[in-house]
N, CA, C and O atoms as a DFTB+ gen file, in Angstrom:
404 C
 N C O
     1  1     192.174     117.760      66.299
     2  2     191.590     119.074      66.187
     3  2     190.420     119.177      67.154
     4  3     189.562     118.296      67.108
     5  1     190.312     120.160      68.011
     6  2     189.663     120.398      68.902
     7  2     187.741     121.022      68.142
     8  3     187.702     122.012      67.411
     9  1     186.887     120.518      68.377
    10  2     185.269     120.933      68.336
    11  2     184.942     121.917      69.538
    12  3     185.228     122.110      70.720
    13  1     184.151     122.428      68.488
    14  2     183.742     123.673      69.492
    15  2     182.371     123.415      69.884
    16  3     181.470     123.381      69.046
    17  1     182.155     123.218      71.223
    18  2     181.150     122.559      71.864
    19  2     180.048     122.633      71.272
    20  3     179.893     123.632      70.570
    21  1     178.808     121.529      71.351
    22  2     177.045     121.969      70.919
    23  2     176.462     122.746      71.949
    24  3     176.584     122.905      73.164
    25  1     175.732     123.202      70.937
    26  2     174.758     124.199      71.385
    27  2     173.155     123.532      71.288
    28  3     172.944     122.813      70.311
    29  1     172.171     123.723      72.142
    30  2     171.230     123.451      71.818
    31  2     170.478     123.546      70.425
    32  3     170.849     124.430      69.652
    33  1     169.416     122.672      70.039
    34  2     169.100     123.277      68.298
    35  2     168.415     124.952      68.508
    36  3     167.613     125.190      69.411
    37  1     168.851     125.940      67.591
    38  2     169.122     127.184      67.468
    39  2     167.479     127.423      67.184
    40  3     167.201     126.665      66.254
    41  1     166.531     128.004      67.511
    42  2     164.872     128.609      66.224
    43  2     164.996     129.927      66.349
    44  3     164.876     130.628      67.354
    45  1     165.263     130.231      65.170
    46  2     165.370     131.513      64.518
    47  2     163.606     132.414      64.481
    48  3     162.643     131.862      63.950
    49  1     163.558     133.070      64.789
    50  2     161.739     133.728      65.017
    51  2     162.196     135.758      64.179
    52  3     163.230     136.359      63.889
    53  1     161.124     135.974      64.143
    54  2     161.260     136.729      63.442
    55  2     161.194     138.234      64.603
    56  3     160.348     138.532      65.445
    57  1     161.991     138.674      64.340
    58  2     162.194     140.291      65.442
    59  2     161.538     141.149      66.148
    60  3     161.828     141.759      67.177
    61  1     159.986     141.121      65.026
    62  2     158.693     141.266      65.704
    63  2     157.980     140.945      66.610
    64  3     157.048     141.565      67.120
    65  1     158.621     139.426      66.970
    66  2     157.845     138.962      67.781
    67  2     158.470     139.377      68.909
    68  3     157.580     139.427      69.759
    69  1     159.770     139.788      69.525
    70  2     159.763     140.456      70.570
    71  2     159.816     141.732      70.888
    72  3     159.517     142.569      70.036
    73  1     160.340     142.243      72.615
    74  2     159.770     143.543      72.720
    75  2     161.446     143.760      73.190
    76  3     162.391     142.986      73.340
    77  1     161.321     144.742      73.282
    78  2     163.048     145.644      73.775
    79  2     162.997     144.724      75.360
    80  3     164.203     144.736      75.603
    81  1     162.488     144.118      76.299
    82  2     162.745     143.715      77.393
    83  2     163.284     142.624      77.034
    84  3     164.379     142.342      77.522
    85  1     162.568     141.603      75.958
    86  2     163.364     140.806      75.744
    87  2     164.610     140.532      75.382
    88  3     165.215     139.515      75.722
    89  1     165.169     141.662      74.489
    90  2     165.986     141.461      74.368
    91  2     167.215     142.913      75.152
    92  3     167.935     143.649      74.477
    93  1     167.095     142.922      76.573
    94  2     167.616     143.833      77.072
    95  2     168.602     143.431      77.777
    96  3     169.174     144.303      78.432
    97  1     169.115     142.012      77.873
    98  2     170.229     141.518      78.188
    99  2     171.028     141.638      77.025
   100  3     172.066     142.299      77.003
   101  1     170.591     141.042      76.101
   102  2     171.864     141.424      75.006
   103  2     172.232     142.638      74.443
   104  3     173.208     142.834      73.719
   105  1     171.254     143.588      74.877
   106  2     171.781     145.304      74.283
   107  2     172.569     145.557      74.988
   108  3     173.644     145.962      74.546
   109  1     172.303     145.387      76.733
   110  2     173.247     146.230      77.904
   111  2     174.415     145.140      77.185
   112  3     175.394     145.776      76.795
   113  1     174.525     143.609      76.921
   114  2     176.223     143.469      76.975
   115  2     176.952     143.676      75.254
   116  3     178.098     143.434      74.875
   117  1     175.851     144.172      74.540
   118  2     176.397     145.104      73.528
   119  2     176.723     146.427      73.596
   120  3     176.894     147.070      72.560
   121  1     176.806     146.803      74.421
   122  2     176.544     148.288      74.660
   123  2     178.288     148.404      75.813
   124  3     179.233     149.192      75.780
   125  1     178.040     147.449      76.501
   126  2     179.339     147.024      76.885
   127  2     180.758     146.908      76.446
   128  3     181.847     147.208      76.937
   129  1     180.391     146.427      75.470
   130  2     181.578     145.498      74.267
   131  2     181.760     146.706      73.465
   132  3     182.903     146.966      73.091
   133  1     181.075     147.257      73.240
   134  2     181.341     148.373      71.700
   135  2     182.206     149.412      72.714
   136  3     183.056     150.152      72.218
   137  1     182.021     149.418      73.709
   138  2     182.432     150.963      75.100
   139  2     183.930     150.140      75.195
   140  3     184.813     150.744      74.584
   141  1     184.319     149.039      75.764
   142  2     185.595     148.601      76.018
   143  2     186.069     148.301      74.515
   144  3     187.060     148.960      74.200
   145  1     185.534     147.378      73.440
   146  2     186.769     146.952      72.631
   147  2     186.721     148.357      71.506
   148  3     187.649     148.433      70.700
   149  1     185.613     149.458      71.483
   150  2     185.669     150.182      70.552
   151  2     185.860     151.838      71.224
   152  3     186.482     152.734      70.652
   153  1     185.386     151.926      72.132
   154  2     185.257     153.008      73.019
   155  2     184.330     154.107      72.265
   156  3     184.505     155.324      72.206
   157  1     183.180     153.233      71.647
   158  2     182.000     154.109      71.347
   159  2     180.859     153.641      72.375
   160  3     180.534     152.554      72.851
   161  1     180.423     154.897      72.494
   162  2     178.683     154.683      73.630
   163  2     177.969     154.486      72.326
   164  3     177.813     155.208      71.341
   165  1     177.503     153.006      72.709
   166  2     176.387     152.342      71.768
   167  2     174.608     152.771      72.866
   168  3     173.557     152.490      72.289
   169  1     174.554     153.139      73.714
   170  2     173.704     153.921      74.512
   171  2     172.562     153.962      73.282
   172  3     171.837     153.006      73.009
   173  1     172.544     155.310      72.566
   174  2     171.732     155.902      71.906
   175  2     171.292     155.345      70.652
   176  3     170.310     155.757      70.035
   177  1     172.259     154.122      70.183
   178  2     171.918     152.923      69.428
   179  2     171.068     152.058      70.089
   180  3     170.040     151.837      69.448
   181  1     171.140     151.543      71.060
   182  2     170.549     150.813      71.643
   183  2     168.880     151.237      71.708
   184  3     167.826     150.706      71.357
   185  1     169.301     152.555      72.389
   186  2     167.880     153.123      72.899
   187  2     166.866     153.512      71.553
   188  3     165.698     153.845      71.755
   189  1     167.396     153.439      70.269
   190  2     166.681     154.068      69.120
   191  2     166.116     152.118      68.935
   192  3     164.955     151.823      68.652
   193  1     167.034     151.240      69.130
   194  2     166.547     150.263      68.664
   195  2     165.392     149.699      69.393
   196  3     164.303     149.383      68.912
   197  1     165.797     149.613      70.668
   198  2     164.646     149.225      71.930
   199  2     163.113     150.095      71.383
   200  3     162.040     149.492      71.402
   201  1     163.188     151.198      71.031
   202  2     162.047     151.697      70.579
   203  2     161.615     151.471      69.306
   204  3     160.395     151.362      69.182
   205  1     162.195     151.384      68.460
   206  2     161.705     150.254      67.155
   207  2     161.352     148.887      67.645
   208  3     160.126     148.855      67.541
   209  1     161.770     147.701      68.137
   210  2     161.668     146.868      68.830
   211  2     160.164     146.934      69.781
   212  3     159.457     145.969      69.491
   213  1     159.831     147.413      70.337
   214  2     158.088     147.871      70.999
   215  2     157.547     148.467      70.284
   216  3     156.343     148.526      70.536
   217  1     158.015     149.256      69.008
   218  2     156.683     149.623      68.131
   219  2     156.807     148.192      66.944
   220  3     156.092     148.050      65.951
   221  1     157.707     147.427      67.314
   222  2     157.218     146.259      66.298
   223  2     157.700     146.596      64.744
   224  3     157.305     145.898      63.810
   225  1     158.600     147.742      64.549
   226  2     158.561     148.248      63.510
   227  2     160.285     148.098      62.955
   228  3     160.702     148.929      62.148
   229  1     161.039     147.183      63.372
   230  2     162.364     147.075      62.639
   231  2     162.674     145.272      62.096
   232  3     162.856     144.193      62.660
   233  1     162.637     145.499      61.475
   234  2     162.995     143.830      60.139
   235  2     163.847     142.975      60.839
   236  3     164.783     143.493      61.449
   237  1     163.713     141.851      60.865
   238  2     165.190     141.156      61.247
   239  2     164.953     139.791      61.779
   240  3     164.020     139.069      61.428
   241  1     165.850     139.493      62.638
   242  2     165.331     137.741      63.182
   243  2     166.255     137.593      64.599
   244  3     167.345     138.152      64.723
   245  1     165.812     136.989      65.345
   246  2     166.739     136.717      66.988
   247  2     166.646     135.374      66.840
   248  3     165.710     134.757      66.330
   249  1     168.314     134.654      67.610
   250  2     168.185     133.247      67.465
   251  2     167.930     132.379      68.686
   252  3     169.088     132.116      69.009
   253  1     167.333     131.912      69.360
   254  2     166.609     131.159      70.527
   255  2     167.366     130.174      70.605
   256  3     167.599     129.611      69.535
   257  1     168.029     129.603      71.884
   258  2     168.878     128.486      72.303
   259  2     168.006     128.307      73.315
   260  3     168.250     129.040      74.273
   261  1     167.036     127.564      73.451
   262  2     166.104     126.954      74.566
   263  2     165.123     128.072      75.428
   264  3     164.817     128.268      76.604
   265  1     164.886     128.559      74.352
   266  2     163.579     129.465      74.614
   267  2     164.078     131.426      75.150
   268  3     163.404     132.439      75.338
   269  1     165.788     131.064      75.224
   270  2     166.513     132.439      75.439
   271  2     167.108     133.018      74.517
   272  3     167.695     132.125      73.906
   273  1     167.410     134.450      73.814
   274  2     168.037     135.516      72.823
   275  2     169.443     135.045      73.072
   276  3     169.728     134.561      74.167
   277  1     169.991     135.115      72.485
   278  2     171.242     134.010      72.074
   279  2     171.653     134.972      71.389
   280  3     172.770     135.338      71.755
   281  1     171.023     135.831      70.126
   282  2     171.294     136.505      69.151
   283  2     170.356     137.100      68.665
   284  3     169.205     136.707      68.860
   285  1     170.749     138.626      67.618
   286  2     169.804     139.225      66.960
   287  2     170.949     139.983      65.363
   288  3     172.080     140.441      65.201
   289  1     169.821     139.716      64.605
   290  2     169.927     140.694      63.353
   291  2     169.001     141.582      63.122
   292  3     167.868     141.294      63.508
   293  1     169.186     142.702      62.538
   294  2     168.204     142.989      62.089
   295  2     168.586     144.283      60.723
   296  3     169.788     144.543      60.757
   297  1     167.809     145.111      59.569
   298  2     167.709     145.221      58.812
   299  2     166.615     146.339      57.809
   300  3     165.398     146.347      57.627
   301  1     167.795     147.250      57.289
   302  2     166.588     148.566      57.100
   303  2     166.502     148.451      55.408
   304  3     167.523     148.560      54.729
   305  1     164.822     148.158      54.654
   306  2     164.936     148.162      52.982
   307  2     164.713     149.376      52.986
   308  3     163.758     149.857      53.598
   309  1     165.884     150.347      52.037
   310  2     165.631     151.474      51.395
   311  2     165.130     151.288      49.711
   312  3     165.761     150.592      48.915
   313  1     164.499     151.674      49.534
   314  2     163.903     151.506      47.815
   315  2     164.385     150.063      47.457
   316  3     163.799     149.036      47.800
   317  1     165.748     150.138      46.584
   318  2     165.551     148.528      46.061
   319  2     167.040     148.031      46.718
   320  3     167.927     147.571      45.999
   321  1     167.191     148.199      48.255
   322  2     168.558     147.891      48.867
   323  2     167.852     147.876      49.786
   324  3     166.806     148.463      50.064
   325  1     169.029     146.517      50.719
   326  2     168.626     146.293      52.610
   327  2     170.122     146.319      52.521
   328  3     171.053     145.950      51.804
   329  1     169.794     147.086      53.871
   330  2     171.069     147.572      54.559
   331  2     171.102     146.610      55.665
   332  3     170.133     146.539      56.421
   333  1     172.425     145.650      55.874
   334  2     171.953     145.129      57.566
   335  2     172.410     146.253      58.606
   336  3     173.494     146.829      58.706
   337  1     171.452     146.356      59.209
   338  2     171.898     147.474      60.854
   339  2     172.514     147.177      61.565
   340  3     173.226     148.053      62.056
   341  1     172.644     145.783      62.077
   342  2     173.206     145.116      63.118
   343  2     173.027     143.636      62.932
   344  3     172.267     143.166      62.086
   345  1     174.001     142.678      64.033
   346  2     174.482     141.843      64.211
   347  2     175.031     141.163      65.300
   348  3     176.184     140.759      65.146
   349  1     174.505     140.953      66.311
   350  2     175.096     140.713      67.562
   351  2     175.162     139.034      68.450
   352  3     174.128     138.847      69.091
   353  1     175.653     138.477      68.499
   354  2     175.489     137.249      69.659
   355  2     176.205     137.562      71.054
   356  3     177.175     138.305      71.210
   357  1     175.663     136.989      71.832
   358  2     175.801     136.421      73.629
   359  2     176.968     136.682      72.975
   360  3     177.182     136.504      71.775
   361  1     177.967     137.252      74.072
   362  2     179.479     135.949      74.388
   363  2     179.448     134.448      74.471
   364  3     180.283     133.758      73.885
   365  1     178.253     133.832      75.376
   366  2     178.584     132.370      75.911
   367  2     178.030     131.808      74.577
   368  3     177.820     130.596      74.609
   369  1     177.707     132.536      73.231
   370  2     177.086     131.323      72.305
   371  2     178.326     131.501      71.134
   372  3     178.365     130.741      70.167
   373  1     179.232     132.481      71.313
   374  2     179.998     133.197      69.986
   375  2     180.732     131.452      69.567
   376  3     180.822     131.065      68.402
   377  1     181.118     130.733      70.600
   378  2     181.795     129.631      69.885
   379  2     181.450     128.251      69.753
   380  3     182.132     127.231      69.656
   381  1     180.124     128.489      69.775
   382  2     179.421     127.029      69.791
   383  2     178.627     126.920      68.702
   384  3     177.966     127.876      68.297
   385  1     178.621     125.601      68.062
   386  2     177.920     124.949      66.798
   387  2     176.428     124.666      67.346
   388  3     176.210     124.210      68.469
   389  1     175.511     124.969      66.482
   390  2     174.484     124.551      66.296
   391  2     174.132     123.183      66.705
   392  3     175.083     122.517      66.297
   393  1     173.000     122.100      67.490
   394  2     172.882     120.662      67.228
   395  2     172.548     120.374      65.756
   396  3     171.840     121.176      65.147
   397  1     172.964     119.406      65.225
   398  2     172.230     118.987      63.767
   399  2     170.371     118.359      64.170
   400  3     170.055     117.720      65.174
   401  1     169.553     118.743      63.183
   402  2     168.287     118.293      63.430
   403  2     167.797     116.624      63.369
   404  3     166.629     116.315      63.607
């Protein structure tokens, strides 16, 4: 049975700590992916998030593979429910395992 290659060890940081530049490689190739495999413009998703994202103001966590966005979640609490908003990884990380610590 074939392993699906390692990945550097993964640090998960919390969403706040970056700004929409940082993570503006992985929106444009989300924004990509949703247009070819779904044929929705994720555009105006993107752009509502990038601006939550610089006001510091949307919940969630991005996952760091050697100091680069690899991935992001993130997450809206209405009264006594969280909704997740989103969910996205790289392509080059979708099939790789974590290192063990």
């Amino acid at each position: 049975m074939a392993v699906a290659p390692q990945l550097a060890p993964v640090e998960i940081v919390d969403l706040r700590r970056l700004r929409a530049r940082d993570l503006a490689p992985l929106l444009e190739e989300q924004q990509r992916t949703w247009l070819t495999e779904l044929f929705w413009d994720y555009r105006p998703s993107a752009e509502m998030i990038a601006k939550h994202l610089d006001a510091r103001t949307l919940l969630g966590s991005v996952a760091l593979v050697a100091g680069r966005v690899a991935g992001y979640c993130f997450y809206v609490v209405e009264e006594q429910k969280g909704l997740l908003g989103d969910l996205y990884v790289l392509e080059p990380y979708r099939r790789q395992r974590p290192a063990r610590s």
